[in-house]
C-alpha positions in Angstrom: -14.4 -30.8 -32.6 -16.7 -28.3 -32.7 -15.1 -26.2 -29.6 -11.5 -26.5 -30.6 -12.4 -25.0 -34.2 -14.5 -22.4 -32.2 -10.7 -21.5 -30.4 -8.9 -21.4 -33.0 -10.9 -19.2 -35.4 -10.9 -16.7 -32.0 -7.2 -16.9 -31.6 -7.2 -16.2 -35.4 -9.0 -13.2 -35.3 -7.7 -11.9 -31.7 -4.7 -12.1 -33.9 -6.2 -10.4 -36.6 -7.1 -7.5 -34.4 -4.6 -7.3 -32.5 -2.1 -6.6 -35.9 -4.5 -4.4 -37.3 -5.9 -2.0 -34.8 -2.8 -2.9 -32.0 -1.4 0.8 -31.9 -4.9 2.3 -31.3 -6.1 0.2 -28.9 -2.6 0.9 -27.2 -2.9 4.5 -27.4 -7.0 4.5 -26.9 -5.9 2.2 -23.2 -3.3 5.1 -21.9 -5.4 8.0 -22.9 -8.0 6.6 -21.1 -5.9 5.1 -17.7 -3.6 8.6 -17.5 -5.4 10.1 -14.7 -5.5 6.6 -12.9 -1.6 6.0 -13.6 -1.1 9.9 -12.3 -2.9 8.9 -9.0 -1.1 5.4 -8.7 1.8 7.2 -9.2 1.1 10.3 -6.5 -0.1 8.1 -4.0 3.5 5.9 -4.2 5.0 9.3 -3.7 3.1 9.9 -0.9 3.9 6.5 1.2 7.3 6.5 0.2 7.7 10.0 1.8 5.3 8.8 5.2 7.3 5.7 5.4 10.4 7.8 5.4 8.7 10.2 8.1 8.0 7.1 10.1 11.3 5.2 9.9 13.1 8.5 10.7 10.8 9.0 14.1 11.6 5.0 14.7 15.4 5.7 13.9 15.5 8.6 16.3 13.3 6.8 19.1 15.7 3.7 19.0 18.9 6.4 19.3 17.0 7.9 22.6 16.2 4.5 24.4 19.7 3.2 23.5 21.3 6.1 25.2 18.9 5.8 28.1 20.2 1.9 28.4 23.7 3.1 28.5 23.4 6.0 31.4 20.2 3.4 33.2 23.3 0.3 32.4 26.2 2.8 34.2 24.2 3.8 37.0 23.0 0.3 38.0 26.9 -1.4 37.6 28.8 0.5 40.1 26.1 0.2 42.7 26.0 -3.7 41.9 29.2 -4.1 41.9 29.6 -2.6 45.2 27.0 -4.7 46.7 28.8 -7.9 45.6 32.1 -7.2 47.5 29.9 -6.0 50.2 28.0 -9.3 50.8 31.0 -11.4 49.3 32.8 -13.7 52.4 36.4 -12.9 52.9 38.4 -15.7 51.8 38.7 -18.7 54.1 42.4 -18.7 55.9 44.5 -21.5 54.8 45.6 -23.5 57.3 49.4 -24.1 57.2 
């Protein structure tokens, strides 16, 4: 009995505090975290602009190979094509 007495008479007077001295210990916790939050806050800035560096490099890399599959996809066709009606047997006469 002795421990759950011991919890509430804590929760009681983290109450306690907490109502009495709530706006200063607010105030006391962002003065003191404002040159951490301004770091947190510039080093977002500065993956969200690497991130966009990268995915624009990635974005212009995918545009180049896709346009080298299209003139590598043209050149390779027509030559195949050719080859298949070169190697292809001419039909077999019907006989009548």
């Amino acid at each position: 009995m002795r421990t759950s007495g011991a919890f509430v008479l804590g929760a009681i007077m983290g109450a306690a505090v907490v109502w009495l001295w709530g706006g200063q210990l607010e105030e006391y916790v962002q003065e003191k975290t404002r040159g951490v939050r301004t770091k947190a806050a510039d080093g977002i800035r500065a993956v969200e602009e690497t991130a966009g560096q990268v995915l624009d490099r990635g974005g212009e890399a995918l545009h180049r190979a896709d346009d080298f599959l299209q003139d590598t996809k043209e050149h390779v066709s027509e030559p195949l094509r050719a080859a298949q009606e070169a190697i292809r047997p001419a039909p077999a006469a019907t006989k009548a």
